[in-house]
KOLFI-505034 format. One record per residue (C-alpha): residue in one letter; x, y, z. Coordinates in steps of 0.5 Angstrom, whole numbers, plus 500, padded with zeros to 3 digits. Each point is the difference from the previous one (the first is absolute). Example, Ala and Ser with C-alpha at 12.3 -4.5 7.8 and 13.67 -1.06 7.14 Angstrom:
residues 2
A525491516;S502507498;
END
This chain:
residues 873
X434514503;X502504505;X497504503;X505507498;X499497493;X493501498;X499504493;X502508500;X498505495;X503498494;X506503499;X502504494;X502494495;X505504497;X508497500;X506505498;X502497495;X507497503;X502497506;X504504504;X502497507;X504505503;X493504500;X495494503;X505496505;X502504506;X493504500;X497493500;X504497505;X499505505;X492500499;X500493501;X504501507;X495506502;X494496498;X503493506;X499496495;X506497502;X499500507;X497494504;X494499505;X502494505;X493502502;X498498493;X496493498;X503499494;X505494500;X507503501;X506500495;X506501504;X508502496;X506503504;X504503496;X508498502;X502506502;X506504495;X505503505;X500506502;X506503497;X496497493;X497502493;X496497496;X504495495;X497495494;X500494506;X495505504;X496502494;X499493498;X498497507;X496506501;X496500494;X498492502;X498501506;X496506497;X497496496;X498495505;X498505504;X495504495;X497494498;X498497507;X497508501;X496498494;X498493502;X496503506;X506499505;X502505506;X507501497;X506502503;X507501497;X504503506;X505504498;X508501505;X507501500;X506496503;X505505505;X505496496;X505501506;X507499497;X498503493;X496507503;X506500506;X505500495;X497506496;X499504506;X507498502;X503502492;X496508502;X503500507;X507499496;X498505496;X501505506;X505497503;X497497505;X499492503;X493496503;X506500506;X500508499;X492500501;X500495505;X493494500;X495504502;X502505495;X502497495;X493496500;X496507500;X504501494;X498494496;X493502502;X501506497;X503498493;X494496500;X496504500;X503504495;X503496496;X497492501;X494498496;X502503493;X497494498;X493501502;X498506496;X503495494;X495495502;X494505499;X503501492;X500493499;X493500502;X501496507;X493499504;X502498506;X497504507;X503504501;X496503507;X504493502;X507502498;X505496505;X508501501;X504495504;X502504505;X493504502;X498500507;X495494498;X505495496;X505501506;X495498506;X498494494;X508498500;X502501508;X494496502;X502494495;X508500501;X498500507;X494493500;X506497495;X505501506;X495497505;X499495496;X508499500;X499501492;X505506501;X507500503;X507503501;X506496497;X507502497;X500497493;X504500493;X496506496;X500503494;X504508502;X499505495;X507504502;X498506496;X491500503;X504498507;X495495501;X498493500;X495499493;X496492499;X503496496;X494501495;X503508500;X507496497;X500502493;X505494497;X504501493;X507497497;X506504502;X506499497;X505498507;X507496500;X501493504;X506500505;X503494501;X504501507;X503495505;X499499506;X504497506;X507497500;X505494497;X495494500;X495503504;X497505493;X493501497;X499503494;X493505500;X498504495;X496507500;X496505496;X501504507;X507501503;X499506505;X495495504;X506495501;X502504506;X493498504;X501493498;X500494506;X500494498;X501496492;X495495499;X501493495;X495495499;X501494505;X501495495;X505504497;X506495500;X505506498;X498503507;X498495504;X508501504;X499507501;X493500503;X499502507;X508504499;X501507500;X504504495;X502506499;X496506497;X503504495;X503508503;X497499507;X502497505;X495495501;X500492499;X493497498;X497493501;X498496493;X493497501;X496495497;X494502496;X495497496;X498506497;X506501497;X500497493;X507496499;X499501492;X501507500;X507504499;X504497505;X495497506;X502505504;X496505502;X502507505;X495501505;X498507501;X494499506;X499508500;X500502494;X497494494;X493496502;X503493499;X505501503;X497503506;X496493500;X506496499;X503504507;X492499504;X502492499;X508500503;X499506505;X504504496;X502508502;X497505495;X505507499;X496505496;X507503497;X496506497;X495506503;X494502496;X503503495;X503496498;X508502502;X505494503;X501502508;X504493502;X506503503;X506500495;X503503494;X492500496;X497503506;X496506497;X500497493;X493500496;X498493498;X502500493;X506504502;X503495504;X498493496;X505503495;X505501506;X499495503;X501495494;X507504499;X502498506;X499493499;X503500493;X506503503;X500494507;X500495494;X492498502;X498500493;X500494498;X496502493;X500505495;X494505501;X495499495;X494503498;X494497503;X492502500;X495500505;X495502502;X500504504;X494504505;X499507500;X495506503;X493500496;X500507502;X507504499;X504494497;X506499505;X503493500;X496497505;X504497507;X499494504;X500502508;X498497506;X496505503;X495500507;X493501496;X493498501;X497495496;X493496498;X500493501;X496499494;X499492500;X493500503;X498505497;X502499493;X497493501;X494503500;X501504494;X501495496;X495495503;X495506498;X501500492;X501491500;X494500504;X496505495;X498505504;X505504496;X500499493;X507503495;X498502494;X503498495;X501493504;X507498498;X502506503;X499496507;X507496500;X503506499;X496502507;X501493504;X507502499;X501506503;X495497506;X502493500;X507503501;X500506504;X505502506;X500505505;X499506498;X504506503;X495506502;X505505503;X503505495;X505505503;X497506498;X496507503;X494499496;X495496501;X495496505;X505500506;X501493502;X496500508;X504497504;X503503506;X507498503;X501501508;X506501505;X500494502;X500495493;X492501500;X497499493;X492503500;X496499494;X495506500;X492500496;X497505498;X495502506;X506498505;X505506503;X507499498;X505500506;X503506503;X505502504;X508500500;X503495496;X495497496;X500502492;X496498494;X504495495;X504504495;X497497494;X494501495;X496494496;X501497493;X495504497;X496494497;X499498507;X495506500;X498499493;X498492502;X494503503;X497504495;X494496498;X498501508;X503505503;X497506493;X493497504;X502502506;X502495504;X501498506;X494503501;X493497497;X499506496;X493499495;X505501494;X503493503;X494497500;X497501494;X507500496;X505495503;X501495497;X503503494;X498498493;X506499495;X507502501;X503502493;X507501501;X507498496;X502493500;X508504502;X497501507;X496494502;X506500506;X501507501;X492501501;X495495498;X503494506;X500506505;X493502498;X498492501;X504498507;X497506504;X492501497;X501491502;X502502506;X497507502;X493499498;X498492502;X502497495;X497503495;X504502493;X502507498;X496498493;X498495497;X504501493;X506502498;X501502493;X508501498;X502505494;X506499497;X505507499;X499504495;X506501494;X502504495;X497498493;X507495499;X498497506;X505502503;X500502508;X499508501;X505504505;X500507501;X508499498;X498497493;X498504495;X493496499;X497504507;X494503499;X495504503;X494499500;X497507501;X504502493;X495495497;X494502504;X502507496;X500499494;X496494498;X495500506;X499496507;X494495497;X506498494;X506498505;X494497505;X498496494;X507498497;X502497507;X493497501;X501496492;X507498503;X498497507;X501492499;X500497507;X506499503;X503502493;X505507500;X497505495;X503503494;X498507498;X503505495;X497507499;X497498493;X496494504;X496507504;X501504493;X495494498;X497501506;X498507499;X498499493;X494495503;X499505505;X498505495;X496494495;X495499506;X500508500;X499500493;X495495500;X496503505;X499506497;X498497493;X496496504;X496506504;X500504494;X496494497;X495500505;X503495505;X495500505;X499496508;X494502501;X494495499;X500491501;X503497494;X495498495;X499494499;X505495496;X494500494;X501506499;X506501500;X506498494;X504494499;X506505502;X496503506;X499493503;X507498498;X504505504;X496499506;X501493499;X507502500;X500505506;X497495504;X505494499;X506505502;X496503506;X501492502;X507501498;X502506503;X497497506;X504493499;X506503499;X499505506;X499495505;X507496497;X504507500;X501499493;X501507499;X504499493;X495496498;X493505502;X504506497;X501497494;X492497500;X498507502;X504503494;X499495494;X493501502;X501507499;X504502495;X497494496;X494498501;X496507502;X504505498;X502496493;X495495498;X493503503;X501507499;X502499493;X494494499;X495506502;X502505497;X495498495;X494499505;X502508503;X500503493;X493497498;X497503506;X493497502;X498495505;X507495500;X504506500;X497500507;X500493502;X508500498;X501507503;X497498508;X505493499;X507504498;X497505506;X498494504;X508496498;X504506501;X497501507;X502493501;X507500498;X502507502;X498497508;X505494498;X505504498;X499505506;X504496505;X506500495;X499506497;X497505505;X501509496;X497498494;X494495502;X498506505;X500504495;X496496494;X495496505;X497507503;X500503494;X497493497;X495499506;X500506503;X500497507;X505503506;X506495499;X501493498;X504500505;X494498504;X496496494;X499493500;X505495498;X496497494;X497494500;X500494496;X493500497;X500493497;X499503493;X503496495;X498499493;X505495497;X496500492;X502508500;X506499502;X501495494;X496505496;X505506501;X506495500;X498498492;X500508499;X507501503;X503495496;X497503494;X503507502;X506497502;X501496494;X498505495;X505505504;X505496499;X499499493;X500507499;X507502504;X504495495;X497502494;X502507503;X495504501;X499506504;X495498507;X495506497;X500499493;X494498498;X498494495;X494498497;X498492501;X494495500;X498497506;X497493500;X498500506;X492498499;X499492505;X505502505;X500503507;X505505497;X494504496;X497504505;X507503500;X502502493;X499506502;X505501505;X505495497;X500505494;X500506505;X506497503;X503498494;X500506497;X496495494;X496505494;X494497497;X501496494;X498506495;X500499491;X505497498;X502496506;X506495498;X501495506;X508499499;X502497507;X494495503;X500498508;X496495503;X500500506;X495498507;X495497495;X500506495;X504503495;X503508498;X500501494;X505506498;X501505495;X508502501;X501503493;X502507501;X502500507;X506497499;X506498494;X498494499;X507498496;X504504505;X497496506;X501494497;X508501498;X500502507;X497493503;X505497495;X505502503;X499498507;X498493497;X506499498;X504502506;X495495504;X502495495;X507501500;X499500508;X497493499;X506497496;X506503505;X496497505;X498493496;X507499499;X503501506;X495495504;X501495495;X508501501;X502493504;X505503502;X499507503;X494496503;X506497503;X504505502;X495505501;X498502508;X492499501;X498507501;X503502493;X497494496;X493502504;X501507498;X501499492;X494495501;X496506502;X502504494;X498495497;X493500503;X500508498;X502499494;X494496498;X495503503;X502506496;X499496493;X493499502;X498506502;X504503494;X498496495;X492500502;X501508500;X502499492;X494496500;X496504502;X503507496;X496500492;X505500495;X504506497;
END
């Protein structure tokens, strides 16, 4: 136990009678906060537990994603802190560099004004500002979900430390010649004005037309068809595959291109597949990624035909003319030389668009820099097929080997004014000079700093690190690199997770950021449907937070979390939720009132009764499960233990099946009031990492120590009583069985009815009194007539129903139904045994009638043994 958790003065063990969570959460919360129970010691000799969290952007809010995300990693965290280890979950936020200069761009035209109005340094300053101002919405969000990270450690990508971390790397990579300048085809955002990665390309099906237009003259033609017309005017060559019989004359020949003046070569390529349309393909060098890799092969000149917005600005009649403005025009103009050979006809496609502001994506050769990425991603795969990392679940490897096993350079340099500034200086005289952190940048005329800024996800690939205080060998470093798990979504293994793996390899010695990644799927509405904010199933959950409490959304997304799987949530799931809450609120209370107590040892087995031994027995194998399932991160899997254990076993089966015991008083009353003390202390400490307000509040008040933030993580005492278990289970299925009875037989689950228990040479003995409390059973009295016997677990109850129900009407009733069931059977008897419908008849729908079938007679079963049992009219 630690040292902060040592017995306090009991506590007032009074509750209000009703659970209110906008009362209790934020109080708790910032208790928690003043009281460093989430602030990590590096000087500590615990063992340490280390997550980062992946950093929201800055221009964010909380979303369902986050929450879900956040409550297992809280839940992580909480237990570790509990298991006795020097827990750190460190929180930060993402600059989000297109996202937050677009916002801060949007304010500027606002007041009709431009970034170019402001000039860089300006403009910078008054992103900062918004920062400050406006950025980090999401943190205070956090702290309503109930998020215990430190927050003494709270890190933003573009803090001083962070920047020092990024400027050091880019410099060793550019060294180690990992890091270099080159014009490429990129994806370029006409609208953001910069290029994006292709894991920023959002790719989705547009409805577009497929030209089929002539090139070339007489004998000498080709035919090419294209989606993009516009891009015709940059072509330098049309390639056929040199196998291609129909055009092997035409090869090494020029031809004419259609509204230049230009004649281009036809090559051969093998990249061109000969099957597909006409075998012949436009080559546009500058501005699609095949073909700029057909031109490296043949030495072929690239035009760029376009200025990066995207407006033609080849001289000529389309000079000026947007993109899409001058394919219409342009293929008019061909229409009307005669060089469409085809009718344009409707053709879909995917096609790329900006994640972030959802323009239609260009492809443009552009100077940029970029990352090789070979040796580096090899080495993030060797560490996961090595096993010093581990995917969890493991048939998400694949899908992690395909991103690094195939990984092309990335492109770092974005066009914008808002973030890490790339360090590189360019002299008078052609000089390129890469500067550290600890080196002065050259000064005098004619030296610049590049214009650009770095892809966001190369400062967010040091995270692990970097949040620690590298480069320098800083405590925090020491004791808590490398981090523990990374538990992200599986959509951003590329964006993030092989970013954070090639730099921790590179920069730390070989040693991986983390020795697990654990991949969420995405959370969905109810239907399963994706949630968007421009679909009407968009939920925000702090309106859920509102109304039905932090702990019910944490547990509803918490029950949902199967490994990599997406996970369904609809707002009965967190009414539901809110109802288990206010059942552990509820029973604890009845509990306290009772005589719930902590205090003392157990008493020993012997002392105890079959019930006590059986819910301990019971306690002790779930503690085991929780723990399994934990360490497997089955988060469905412990919730759903942790609730059915709950709800069922305590809250249902052991309170009801003592109730007895606690009225009688005397000595057991004792015995069984420390053991539900003793099983409530347990399961609320379970709970807690899932459900951290309303445990808080009950644990305290149950124990009276500090917080079972800082209590023990329970312990498997190895406490099993496998004849207890046998016991209890043969008195639940005596209450069952009778339960079931009395709801078909209609009777109300209050109403009381008089009967014999023949229970004497059974196991099921020492119970009747609890079975008759549970099952609202009267002693037999005068008169007592036994109309409805049921022999059950070895005994037999025996009940009086005259006078509780209408025997006749219950009877015509079950008729009824009898006959509906019998006539199911027939119909269903009949179609099976038609040869021919069977013939005819599609599987599912024979499968179908053979299950009303089974439905059917398994009513006249049940119907029938209910007749039985009824006396006669």
């Amino acid at each position: 136990m630690t040292e902060n958790a040592q017995q306090q003065p009991a506590s007032n063990p009074e509750l209000p009678t009703q659970y209110a969570p906008a009362e209790v959460e934020g109080k708790l919360y910032e208790r928690w906060v003043e009281r460093g129970y989430f602030t990590a010691d590096p000087k500590s000799e615990k063992p340490p537990f280390t997550i980062v969290i992946p950093p929201p952007n800055v221009t964010g809010s909380l979303h369902l994603g986050h929450a879900f995300q956040h409550t297992l990693m809280d839940a992580l965290t909480r237990r570790k802190r509990m298991q006795g280890y020097e827990a750190l979950w460190l929180p930060g936020m993402d600059h989000a560099g297109i996202a937050t200069q677009n916002k801060v761009e949007q304010q500027l035209a606002e007041e009709g004004k431009s970034r170019q109005d402001l000039g860089r340094d300006a403009f910078v300053e008054r992103v900062w500002q918004w920062k400050e101002e406006y950025g980090g919405k999401i943190l205070g969000q956090m702290r309503r979900l109930g998020d215990g990270v430190d927050w003494s450690r709270e890190r933003f990508t573009m803090d001083e430390g962070l920047s020092r971390a990024v400027q050091t790397i880019f410099k060793k990579l550019y060294d180690d010649e990992l890091i270099y300048r080159a014009e490429r085809i990129i994806n370029w955002c006409p609208r953001c004005l910069t290029a994006i990665s292709d894991i920023e390309v959002d790719y989705q099906d547009d409805s577009g037309e497929l030209v089929s237009i002539k090139y070339g003259e007489g004998d000498e033609t080709l035919v090419v068809a294209t989606t993009r017309a516009e891009t015709m005017l940059g072509d330098t060559a049309v390639a056929v595959h040199p196998d291609d019989e129909r055009y092997k004359h035409l090869v090494g020949k020029r031809i004419k291109l259609p509204l230049t003046d230009r004649t281009i070569p036809v090559v051969a390529d093998e990249h061109v597949d000969p099957e597909f349309g006409t075998g012949a393909v436009k080559v546009t060098p500058a501005h699609d990624p095949n073909d700029f890799a057909i031109g490296q092969r043949h030495g072929l000149d690239s035009m760029t035909v376009m200025d990066e917005r995207g407006i033609i600005t080849v001289h000529g009649p389309f000079q000026g003319l947007d993109r899409f403005e001058a394919r219409s025009t342009i293929v008019e103009a061909l229409h009307q030389q005669g060089r469409i050979v085809a009718e344009k006809r409707p053709y879909v496609h995917s096609v790329g668009h900006c994640s972030r502001c959802k323009t239609t994506v260009e492809p443009r050769l552009s100077l940029q820099w970029w990352v090789k990425v070979e040796p580096l991603a090899q080495a993030a795969g060797d560490a996961v097929r090595d096993g010093r990392v581990k995917i969890h679940p493991a048939d998400m490897s694949r899908r992690y080997f395909d991103w690094v096993d195939n990984m092309h350079d990335w492109c770092i340099s974005r066009q914008l004014w808002w973030g890490h500034r790339i360090p590189v200086w360019y002299g008078p005289e052609g000089q390129v000079l890469c500067v550290g952190p600890d080196e002065e940048p050259p000064s005098g005329e004619g030296w610049t700093q590049d214009n650009d800024v770095l892809d966001t996800w190369f400062s967010s690939g040091l995270w692990p690190f970097s949040t620690l205080g590298w480069p320098e060998k800083t405590a925090d470093l020491e004791k808590f690199y490398p981090t523990d798990v990374l538990l992200t979504g599986h959509d951003i293994i590329f964006f993030w997770v092989a970013r954070m793996m090639m730099f921790g390899l590179y920069a730390m010695d070989g040693e991986p950021p983390f020795h697990t990644i654990a991949l969420t799927g995405l959370v969905r509405d109810e239907f399963g449907k994706k949630m968007s904010k421009s679909n009407p199933n968009s939920v925000d959950p702090l309106d859920w937070m509102d109304a039905y409490g932090s702990d019910a959304v944490r547990f509803t997304l918490a029950n949902g979390a199967n490994p990599g799987a997406d996970v369904p949530i609809g707002e009965d799931w967190v009414k539901a939720s809110r109802n288990f809450a206010n059942k552990i609120w509820n029973a604890t209370r009845f509990a306290l009132m009772n005589g719930a107590t902590v205090e003392g040892e157990l008493p020993d087995p012997a002392q105890m009764s079959a019930t006590d031994r059986w819910i301990l027995s019971r306690l002790n194998a779930v503690v085991a499960e929780v723990d399994a399932y934990y360490d497997d991160y089955q988060f469905a899997k412990l919730a759903d233990s942790l609730y059915h254990f709950a709800w069922d076993e305590v809250f249902d089966w052991y309170v009801e099946l003592s109730k007895t015991t606690y009225f009688a008083g005397g000595e057991a009353a004792k015995v069984s009031a420390r053991v539900l003390g003793e099983v409530l202390d347990v399961t609320l400490r379970l709970l807690h990492p899932i459900v951290p307000f309303v445990t808080e509040t009950l644990w305290t008040t149950l124990t009276g120590k500090e917080s079972v933030v800082i209590a023990d993580w329970p312990a498997d005492s190895g406490f099993r009583d496998s004849a207890a278990e046998k016991e209890i289970e043969l008195v639940q299925r005596v209450v069952t069985e009778v339960r079931r009875f009395r709801s078909d037989q209609g009777l109300q689950p209050g109403q009381k009815v008089p009967a014999r228990l023949t229970l004497d040479g059974t196991a099921l003995a020492p119970h009747e009194a609890a079975i008759r409390q549970l099952l609202r059973l009267q002693p037999e009295g005068e008169g007592f007539s036994a109309t409805a016997t049921l022999p059950v677990a070895g005994a037999t109850v025996a009940l009086d129903l005259s006078g509780t129900i209408d025997v006749g009407a219950e009877r015509k009733r079950l008729a009824k139904d009898l006959a509906a069931a019998e006539k199911e059977k027939s119909q269903a008897t009949g179609k099976l045994g038609n040869e021919a419908f069977l013939a005819k008849a599609p599987d599912n729908v024979v499968d179908k009638i053979r299950a009303r079938l089974a439905k059917a007679e398994e009513d006249i079963a049940r119907i029938t043994a209910q007749l039985d049992r009824l006396p006669e009219a």
